[in-house]
N, CA, C and O atoms as a Tripos MOL2 file, in Angstrom:
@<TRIPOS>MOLECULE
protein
  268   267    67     0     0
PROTEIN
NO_CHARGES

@<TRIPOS>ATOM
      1 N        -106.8640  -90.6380  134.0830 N.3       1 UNK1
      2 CA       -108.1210  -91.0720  134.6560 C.3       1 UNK1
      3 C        -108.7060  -89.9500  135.5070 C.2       1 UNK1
      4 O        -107.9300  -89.3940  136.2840 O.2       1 UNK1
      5 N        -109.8490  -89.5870  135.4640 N.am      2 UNK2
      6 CA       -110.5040  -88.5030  136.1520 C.3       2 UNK2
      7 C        -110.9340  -89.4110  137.1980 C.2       2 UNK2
      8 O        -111.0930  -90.6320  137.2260 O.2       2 UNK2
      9 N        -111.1600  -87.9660  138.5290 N.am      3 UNK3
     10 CA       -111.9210  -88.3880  139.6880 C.3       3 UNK3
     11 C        -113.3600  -88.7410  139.5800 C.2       3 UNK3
     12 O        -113.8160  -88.5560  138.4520 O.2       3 UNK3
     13 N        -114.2230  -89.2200  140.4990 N.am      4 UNK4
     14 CA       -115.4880  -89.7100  140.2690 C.3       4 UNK4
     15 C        -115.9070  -87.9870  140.3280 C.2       4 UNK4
     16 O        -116.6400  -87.5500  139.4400 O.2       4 UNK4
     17 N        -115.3290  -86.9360  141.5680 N.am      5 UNK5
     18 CA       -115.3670  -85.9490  141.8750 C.3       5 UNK5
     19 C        -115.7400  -85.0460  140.9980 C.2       5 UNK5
     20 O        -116.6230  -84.1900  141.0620 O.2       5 UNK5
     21 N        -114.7230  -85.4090  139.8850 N.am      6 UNK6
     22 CA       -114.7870  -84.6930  138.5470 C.3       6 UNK6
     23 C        -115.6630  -84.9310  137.3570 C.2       6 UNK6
     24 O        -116.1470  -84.0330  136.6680 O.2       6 UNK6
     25 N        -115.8650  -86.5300  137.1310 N.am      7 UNK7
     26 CA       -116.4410  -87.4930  136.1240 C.3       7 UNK7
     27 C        -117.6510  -87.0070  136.2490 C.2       7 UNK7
     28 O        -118.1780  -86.6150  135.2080 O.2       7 UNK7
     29 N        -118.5360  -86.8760  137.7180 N.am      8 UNK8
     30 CA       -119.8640  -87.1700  138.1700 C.3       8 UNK8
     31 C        -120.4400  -85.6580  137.1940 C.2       8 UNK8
     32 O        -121.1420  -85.7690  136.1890 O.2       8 UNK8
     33 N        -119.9840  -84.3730  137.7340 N.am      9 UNK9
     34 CA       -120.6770  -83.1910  137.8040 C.3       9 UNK9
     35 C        -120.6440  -83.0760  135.9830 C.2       9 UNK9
     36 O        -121.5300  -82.4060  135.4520 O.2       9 UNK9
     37 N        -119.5190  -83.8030  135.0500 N.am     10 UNK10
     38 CA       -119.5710  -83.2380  134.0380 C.3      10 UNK10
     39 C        -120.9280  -84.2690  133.3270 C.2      10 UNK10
     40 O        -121.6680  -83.8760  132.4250 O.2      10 UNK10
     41 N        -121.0070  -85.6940  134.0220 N.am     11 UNK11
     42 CA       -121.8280  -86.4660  133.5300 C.3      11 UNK11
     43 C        -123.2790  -85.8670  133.8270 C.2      11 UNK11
     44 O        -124.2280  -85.8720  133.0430 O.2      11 UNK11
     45 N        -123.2530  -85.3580  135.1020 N.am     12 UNK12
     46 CA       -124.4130  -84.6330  135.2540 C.3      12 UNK12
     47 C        -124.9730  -83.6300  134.2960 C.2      12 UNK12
     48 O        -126.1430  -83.7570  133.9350 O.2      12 UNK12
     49 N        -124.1930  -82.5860  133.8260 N.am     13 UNK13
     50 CA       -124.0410  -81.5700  132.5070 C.3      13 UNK13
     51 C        -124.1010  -82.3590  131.4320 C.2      13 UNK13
     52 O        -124.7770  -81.8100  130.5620 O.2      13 UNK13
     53 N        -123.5770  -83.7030  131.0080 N.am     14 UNK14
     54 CA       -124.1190  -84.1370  129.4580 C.3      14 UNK14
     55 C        -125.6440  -84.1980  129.6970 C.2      14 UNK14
     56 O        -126.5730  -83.5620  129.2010 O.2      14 UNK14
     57 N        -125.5880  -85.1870  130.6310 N.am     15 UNK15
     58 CA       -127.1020  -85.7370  130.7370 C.3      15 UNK15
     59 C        -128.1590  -84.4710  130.4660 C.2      15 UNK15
     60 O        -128.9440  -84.4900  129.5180 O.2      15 UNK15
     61 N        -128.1140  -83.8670  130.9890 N.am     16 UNK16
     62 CA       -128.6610  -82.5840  131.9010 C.3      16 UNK16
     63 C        -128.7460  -81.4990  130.3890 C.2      16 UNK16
     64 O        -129.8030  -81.0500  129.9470 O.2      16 UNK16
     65 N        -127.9980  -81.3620  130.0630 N.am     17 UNK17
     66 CA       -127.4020  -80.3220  128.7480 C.3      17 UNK17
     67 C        -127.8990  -80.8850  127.4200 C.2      17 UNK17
     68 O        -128.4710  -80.2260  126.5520 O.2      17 UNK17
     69 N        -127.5820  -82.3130  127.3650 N.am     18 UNK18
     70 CA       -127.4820  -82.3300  126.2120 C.3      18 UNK18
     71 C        -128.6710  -83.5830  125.5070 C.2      18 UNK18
     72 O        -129.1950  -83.5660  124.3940 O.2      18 UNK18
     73 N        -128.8100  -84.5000  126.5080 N.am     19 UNK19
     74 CA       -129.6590  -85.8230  126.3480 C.3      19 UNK19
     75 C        -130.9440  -85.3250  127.1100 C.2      19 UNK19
     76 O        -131.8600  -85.6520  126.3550 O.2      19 UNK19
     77 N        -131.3010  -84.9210  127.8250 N.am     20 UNK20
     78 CA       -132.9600  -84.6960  128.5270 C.3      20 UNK20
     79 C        -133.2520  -83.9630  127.5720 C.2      20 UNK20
     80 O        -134.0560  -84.6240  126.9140 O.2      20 UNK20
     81 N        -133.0850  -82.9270  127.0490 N.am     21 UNK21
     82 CA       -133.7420  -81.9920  126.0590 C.3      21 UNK21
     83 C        -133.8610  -82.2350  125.0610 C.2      21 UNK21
     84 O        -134.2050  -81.4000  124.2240 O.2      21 UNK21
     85 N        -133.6620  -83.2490  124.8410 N.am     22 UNK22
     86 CA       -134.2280  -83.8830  123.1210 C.3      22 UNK22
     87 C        -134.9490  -85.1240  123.5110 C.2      22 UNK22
     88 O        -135.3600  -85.7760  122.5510 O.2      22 UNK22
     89 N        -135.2260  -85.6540  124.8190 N.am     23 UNK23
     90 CA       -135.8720  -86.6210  124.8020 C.3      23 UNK23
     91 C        -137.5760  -86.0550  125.5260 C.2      23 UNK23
     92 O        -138.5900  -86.7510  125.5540 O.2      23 UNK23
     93 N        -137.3930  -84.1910  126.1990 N.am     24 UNK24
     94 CA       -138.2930  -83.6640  126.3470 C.3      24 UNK24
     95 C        -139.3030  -83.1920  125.3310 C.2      24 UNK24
     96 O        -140.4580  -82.7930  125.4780 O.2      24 UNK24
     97 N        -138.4390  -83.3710  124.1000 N.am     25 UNK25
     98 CA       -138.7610  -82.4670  122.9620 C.3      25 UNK25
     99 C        -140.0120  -83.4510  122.1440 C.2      25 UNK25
    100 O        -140.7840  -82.7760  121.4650 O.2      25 UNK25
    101 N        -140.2210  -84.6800  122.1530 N.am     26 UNK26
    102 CA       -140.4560  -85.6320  121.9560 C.3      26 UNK26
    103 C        -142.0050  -86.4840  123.2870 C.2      26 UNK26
    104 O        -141.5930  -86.7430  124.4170 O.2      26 UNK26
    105 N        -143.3260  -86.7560  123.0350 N.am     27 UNK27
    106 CA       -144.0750  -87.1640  123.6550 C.3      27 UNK27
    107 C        -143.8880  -88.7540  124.4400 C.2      27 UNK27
    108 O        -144.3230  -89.3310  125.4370 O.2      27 UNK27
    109 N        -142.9770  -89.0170  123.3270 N.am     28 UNK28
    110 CA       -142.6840  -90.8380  123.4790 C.3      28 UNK28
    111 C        -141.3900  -91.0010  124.6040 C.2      28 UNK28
    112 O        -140.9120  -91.9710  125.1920 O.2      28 UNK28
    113 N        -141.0540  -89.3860  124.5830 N.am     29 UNK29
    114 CA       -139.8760  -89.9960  125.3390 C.3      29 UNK29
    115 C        -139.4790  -89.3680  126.9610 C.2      29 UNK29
    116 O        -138.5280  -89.5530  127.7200 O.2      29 UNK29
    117 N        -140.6510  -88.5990  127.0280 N.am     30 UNK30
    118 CA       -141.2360  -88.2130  128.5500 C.3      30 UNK30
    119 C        -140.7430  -89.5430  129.5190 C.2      30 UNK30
    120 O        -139.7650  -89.3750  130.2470 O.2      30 UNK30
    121 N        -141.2000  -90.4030  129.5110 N.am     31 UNK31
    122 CA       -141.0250  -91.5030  130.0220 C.3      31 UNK31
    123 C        -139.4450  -91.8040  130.8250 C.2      31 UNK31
    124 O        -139.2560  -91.8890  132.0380 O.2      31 UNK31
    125 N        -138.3860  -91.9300  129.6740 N.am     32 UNK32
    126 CA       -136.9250  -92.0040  130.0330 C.3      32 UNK32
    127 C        -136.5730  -90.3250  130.5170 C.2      32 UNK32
    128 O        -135.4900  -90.0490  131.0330 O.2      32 UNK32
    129 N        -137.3740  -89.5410  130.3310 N.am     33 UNK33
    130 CA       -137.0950  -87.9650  130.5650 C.3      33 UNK33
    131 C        -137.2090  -87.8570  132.3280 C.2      33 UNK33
    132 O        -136.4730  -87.2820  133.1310 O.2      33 UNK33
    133 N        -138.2990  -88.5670  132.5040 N.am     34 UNK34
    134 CA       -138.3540  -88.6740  133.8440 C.3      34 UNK34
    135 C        -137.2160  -89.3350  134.9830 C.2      34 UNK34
    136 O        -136.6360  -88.9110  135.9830 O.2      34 UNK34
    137 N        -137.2540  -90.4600  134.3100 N.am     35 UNK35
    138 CA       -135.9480  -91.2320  134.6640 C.3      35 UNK35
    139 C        -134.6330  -90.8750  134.6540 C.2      35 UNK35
    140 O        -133.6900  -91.2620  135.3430 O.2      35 UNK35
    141 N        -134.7430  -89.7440  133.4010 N.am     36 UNK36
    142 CA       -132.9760  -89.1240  133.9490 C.3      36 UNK36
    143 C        -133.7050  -88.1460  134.8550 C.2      36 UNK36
    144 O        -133.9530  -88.7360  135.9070 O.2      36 UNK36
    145 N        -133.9590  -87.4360  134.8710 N.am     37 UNK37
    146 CA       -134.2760  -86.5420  136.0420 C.3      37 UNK37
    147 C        -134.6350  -87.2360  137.5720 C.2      37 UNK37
    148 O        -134.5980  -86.5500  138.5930 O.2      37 UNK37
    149 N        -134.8620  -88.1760  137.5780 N.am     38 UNK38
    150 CA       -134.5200  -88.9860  139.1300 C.3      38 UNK38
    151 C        -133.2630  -89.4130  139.1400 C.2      38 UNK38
    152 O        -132.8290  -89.8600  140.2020 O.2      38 UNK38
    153 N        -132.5880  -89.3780  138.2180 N.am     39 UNK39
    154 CA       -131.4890  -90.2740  138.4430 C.3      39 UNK39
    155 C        -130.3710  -89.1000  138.5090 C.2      39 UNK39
    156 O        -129.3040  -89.3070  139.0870 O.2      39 UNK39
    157 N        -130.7020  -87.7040  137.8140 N.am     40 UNK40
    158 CA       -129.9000  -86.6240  137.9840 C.3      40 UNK40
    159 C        -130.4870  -86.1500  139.8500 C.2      40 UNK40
    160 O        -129.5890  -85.9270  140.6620 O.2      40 UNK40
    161 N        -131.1480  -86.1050  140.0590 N.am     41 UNK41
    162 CA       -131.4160  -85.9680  141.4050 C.3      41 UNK41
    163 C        -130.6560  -86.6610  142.2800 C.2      41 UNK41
    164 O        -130.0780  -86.0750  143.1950 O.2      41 UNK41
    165 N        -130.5570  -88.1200  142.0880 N.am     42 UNK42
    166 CA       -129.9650  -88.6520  142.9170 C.3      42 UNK42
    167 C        -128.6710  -88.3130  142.8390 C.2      42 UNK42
    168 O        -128.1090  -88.2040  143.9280 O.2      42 UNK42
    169 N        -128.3410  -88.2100  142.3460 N.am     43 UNK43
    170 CA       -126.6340  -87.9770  141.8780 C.3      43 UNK43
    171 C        -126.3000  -86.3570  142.5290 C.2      43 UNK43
    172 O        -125.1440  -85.9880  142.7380 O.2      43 UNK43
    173 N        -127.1630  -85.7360  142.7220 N.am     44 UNK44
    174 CA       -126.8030  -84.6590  143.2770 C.3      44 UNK44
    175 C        -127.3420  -84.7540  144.9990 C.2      44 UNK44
    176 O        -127.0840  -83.8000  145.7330 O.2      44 UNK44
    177 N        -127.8250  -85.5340  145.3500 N.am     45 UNK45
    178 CA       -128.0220  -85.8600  146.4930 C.3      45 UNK45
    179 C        -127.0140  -86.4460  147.0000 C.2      45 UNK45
    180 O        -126.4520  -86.2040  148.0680 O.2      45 UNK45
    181 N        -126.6780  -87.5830  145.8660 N.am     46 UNK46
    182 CA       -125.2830  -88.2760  146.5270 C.3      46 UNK46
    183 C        -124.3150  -87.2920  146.9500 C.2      46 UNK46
    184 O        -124.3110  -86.9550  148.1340 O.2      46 UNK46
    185 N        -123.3660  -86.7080  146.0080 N.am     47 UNK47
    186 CA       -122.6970  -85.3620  145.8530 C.3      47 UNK47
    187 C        -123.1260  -84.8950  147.1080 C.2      47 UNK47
    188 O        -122.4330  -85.3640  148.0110 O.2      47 UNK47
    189 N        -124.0190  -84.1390  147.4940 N.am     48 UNK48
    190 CA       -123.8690  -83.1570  148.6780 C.3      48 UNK48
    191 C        -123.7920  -83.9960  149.7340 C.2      48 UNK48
    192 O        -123.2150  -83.4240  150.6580 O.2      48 UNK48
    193 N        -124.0640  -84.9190  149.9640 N.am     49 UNK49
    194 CA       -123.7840  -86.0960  151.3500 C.3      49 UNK49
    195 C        -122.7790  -86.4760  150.9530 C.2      49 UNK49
    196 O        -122.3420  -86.8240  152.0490 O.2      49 UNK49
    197 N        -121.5560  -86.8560  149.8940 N.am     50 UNK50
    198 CA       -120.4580  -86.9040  149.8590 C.3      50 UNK50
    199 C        -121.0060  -88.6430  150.2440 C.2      50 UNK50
    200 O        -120.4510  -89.0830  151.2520 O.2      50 UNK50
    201 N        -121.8430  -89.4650  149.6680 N.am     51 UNK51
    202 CA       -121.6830  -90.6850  149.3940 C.3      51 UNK51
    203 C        -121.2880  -91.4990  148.2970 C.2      51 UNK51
    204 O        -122.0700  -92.0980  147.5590 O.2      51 UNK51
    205 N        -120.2660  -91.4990  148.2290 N.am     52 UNK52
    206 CA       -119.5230  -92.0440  147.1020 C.3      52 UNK52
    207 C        -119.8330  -93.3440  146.4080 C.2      52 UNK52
    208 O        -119.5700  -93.5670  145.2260 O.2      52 UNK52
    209 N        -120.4430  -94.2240  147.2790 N.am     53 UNK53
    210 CA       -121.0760  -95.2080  146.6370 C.3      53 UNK53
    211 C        -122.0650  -95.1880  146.1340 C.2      53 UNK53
    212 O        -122.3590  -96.1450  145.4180 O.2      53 UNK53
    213 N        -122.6920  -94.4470  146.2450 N.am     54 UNK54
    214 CA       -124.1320  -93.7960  145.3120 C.3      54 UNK54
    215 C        -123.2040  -93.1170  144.5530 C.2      54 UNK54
    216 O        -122.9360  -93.6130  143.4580 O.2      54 UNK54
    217 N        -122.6600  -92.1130  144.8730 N.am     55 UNK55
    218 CA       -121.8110  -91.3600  143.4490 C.3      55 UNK55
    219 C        -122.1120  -92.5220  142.4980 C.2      55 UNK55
    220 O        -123.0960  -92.6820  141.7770 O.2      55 UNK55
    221 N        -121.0480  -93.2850  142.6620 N.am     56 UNK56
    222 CA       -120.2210  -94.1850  141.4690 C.3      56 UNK56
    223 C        -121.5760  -94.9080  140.9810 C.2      56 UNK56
    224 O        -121.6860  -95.2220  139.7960 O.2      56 UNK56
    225 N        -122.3850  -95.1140  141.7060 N.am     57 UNK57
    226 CA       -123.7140  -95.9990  141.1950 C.3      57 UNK57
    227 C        -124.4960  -95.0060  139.9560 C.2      57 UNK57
    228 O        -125.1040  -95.3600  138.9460 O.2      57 UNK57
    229 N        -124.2550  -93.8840  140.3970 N.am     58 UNK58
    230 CA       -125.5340  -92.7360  139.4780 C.3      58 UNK58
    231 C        -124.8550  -92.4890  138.4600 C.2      58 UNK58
    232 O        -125.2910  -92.6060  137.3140 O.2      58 UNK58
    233 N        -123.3230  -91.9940  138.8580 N.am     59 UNK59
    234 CA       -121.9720  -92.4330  137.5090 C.3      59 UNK59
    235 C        -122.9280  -93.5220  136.6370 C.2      59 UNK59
    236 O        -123.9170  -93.2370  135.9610 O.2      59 UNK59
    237 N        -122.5840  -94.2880  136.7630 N.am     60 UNK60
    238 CA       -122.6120  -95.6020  135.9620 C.3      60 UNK60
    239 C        -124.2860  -95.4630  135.6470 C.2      60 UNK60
    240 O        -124.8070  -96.2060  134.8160 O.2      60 UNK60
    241 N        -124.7760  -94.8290  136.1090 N.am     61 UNK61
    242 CA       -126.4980  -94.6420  135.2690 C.3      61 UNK61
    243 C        -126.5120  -94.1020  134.3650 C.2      61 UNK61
    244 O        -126.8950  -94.4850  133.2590 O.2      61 UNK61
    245 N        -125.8750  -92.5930  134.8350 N.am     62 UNK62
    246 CA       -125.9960  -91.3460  134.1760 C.3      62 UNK62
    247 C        -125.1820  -91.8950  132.4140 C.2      62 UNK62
    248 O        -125.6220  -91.4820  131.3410 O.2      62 UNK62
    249 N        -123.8600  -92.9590  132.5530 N.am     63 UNK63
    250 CA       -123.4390  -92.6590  131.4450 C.3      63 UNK63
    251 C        -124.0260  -93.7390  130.4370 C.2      63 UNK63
    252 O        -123.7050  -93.8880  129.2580 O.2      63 UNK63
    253 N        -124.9450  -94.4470  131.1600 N.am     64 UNK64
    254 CA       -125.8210  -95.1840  130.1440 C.3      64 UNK64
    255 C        -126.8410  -94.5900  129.3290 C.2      64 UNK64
    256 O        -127.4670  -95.3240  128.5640 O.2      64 UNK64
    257 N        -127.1700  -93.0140  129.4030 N.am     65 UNK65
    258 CA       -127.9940  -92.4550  128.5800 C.3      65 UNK65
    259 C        -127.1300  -92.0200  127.0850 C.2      65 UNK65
    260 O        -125.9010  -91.9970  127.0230 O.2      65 UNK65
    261 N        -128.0280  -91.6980  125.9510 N.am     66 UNK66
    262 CA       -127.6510  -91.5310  125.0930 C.3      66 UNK66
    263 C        -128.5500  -90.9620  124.1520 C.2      66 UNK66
    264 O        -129.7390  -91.2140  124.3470 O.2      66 UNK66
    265 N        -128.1930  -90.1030  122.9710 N.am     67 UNK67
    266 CA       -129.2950  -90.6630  121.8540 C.3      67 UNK67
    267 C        -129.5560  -91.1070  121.1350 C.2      67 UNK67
    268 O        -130.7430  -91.1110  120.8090 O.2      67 UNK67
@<TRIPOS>BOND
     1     1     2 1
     2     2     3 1
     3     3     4 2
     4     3     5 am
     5     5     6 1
     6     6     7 1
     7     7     8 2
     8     7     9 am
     9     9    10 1
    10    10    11 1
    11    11    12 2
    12    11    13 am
    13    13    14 1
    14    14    15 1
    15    15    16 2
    16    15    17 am
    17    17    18 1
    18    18    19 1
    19    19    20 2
    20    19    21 am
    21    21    22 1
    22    22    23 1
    23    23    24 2
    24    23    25 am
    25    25    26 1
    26    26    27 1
    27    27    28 2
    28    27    29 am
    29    29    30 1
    30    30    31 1
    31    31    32 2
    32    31    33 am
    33    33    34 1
    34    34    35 1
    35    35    36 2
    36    35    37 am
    37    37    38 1
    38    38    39 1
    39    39    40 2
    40    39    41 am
    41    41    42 1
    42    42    43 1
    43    43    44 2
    44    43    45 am
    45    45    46 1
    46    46    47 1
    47    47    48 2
    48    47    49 am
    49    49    50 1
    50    50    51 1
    51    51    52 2
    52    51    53 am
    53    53    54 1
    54    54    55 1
    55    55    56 2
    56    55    57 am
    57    57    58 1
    58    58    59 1
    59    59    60 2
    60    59    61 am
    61    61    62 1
    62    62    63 1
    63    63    64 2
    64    63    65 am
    65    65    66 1
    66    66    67 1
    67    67    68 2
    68    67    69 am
    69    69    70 1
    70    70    71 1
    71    71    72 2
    72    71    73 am
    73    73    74 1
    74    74    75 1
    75    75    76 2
    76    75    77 am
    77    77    78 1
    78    78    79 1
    79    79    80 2
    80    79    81 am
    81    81    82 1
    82    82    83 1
    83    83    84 2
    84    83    85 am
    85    85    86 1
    86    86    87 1
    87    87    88 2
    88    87    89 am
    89    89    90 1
    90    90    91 1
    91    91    92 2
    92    91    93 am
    93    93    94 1
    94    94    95 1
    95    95    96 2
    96    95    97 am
    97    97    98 1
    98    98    99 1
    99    99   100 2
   100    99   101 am
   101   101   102 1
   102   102   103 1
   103   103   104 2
   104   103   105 am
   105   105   106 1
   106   106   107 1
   107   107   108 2
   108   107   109 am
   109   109   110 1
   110   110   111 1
   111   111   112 2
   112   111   113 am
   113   113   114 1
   114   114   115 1
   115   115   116 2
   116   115   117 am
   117   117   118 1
   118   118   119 1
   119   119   120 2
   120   119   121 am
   121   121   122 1
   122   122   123 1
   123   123   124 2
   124   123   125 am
   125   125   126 1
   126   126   127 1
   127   127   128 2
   128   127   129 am
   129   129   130 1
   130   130   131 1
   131   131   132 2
   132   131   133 am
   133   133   134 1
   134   134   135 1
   135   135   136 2
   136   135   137 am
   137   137   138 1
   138   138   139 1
   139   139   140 2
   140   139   141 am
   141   141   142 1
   142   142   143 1
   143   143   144 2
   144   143   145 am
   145   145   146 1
   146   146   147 1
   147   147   148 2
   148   147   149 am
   149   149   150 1
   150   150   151 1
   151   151   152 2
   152   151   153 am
   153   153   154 1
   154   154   155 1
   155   155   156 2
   156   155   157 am
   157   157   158 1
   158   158   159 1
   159   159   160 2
   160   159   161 am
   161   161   162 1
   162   162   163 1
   163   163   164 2
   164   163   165 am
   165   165   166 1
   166   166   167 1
   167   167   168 2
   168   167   169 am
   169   169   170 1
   170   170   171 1
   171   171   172 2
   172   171   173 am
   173   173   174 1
   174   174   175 1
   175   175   176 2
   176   175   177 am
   177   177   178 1
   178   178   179 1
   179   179   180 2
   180   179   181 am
   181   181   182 1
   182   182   183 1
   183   183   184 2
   184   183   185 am
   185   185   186 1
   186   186   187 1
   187   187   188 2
   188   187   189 am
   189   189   190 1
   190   190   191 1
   191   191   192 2
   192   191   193 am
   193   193   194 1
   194   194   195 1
   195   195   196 2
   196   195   197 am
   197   197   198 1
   198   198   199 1
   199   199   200 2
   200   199   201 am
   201   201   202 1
   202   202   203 1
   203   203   204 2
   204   203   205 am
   205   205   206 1
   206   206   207 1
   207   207   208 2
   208   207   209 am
   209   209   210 1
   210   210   211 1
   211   211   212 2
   212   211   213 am
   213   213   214 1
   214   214   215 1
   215   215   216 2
   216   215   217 am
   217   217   218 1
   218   218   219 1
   219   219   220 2
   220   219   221 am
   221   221   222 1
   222   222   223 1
   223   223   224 2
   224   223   225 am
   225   225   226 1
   226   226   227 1
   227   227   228 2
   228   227   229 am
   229   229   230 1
   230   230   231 1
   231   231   232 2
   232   231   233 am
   233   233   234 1
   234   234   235 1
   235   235   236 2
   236   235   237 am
   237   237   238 1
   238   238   239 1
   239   239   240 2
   240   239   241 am
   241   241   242 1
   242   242   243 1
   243   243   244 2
   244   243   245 am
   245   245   246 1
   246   246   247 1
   247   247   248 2
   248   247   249 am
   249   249   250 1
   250   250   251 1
   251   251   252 2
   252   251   253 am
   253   253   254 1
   254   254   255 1
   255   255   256 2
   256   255   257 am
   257   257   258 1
   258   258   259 1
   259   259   260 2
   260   259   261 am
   261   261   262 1
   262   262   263 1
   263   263   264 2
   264   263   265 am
   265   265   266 1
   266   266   267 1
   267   267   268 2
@<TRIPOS>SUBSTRUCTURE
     1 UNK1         2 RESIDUE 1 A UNK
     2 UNK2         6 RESIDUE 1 A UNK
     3 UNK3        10 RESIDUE 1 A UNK
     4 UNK4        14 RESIDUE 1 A UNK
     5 UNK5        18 RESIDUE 1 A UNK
     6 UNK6        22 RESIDUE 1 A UNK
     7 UNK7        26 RESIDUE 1 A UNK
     8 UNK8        30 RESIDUE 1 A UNK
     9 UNK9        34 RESIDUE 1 A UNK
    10 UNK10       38 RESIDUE 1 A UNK
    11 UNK11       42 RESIDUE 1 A UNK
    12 UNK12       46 RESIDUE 1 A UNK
    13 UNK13       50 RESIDUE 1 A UNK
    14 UNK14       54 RESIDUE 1 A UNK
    15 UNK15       58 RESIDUE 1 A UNK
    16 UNK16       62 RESIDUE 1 A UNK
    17 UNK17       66 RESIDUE 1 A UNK
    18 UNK18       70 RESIDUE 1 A UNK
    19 UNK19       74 RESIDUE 1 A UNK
    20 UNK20       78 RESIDUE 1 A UNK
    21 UNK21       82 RESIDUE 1 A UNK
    22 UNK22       86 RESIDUE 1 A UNK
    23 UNK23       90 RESIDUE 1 A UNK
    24 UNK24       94 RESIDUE 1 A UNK
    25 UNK25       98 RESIDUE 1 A UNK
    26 UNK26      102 RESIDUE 1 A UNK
    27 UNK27      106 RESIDUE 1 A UNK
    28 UNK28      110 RESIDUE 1 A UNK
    29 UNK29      114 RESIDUE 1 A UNK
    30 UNK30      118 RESIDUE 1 A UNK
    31 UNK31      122 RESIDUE 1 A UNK
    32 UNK32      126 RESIDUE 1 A UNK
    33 UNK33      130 RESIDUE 1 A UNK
    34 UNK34      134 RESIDUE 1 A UNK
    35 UNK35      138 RESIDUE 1 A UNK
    36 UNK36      142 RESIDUE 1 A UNK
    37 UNK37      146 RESIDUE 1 A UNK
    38 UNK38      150 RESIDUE 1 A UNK
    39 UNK39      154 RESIDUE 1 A UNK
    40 UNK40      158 RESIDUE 1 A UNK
    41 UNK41      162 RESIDUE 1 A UNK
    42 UNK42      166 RESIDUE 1 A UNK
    43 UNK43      170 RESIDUE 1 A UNK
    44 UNK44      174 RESIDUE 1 A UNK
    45 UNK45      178 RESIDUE 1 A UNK
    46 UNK46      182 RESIDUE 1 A UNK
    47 UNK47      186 RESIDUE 1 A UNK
    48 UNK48      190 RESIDUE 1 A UNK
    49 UNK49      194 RESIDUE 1 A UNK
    50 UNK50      198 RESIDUE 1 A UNK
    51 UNK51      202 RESIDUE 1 A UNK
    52 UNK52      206 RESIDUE 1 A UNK
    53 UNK53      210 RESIDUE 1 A UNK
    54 UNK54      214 RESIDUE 1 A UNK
    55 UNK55      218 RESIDUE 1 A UNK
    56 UNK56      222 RESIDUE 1 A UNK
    57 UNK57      226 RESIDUE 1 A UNK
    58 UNK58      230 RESIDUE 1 A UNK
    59 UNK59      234 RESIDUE 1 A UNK
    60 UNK60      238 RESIDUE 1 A UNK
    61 UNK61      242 RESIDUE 1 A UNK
    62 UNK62      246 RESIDUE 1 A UNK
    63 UNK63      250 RESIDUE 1 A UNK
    64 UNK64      254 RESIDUE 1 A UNK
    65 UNK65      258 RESIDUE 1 A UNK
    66 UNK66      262 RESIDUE 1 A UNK
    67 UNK67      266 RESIDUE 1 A UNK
């Protein structure tokens, strides 16, 4: 089982790497493009305040994206 420590930054890198850029690529999908990008924000906000309950909350956002 990985740490949230660990889980968070790589979930941040799928999202970030691999799912925003094909949903940028696309006019229809600006929309959810935005939405990971607030939601990758938050998650790195959490992270540097070291609030873990936001961690685990943006966790659990971040790995609901897909394509």
């Amino acid at each position: 089982m990985e740490s949230l420590g660990t889980a968070l930054p790589a979930e941040i890198a799928r999202v970030r790497d691999e799912i925003l850029p094909e949903y940028d690529a696309f006019p229809s999908g600006r929309f959810a493009a935005a939405m990971m990008r607030k939601d990758l924000d938050d998650a790195a906000k959490a992270m540097a305040e070291g609030n873990v309950a936001e961690m685990a909350r943006c966790y659990q956002s971040l790995k609901e994206y897909s394509l």
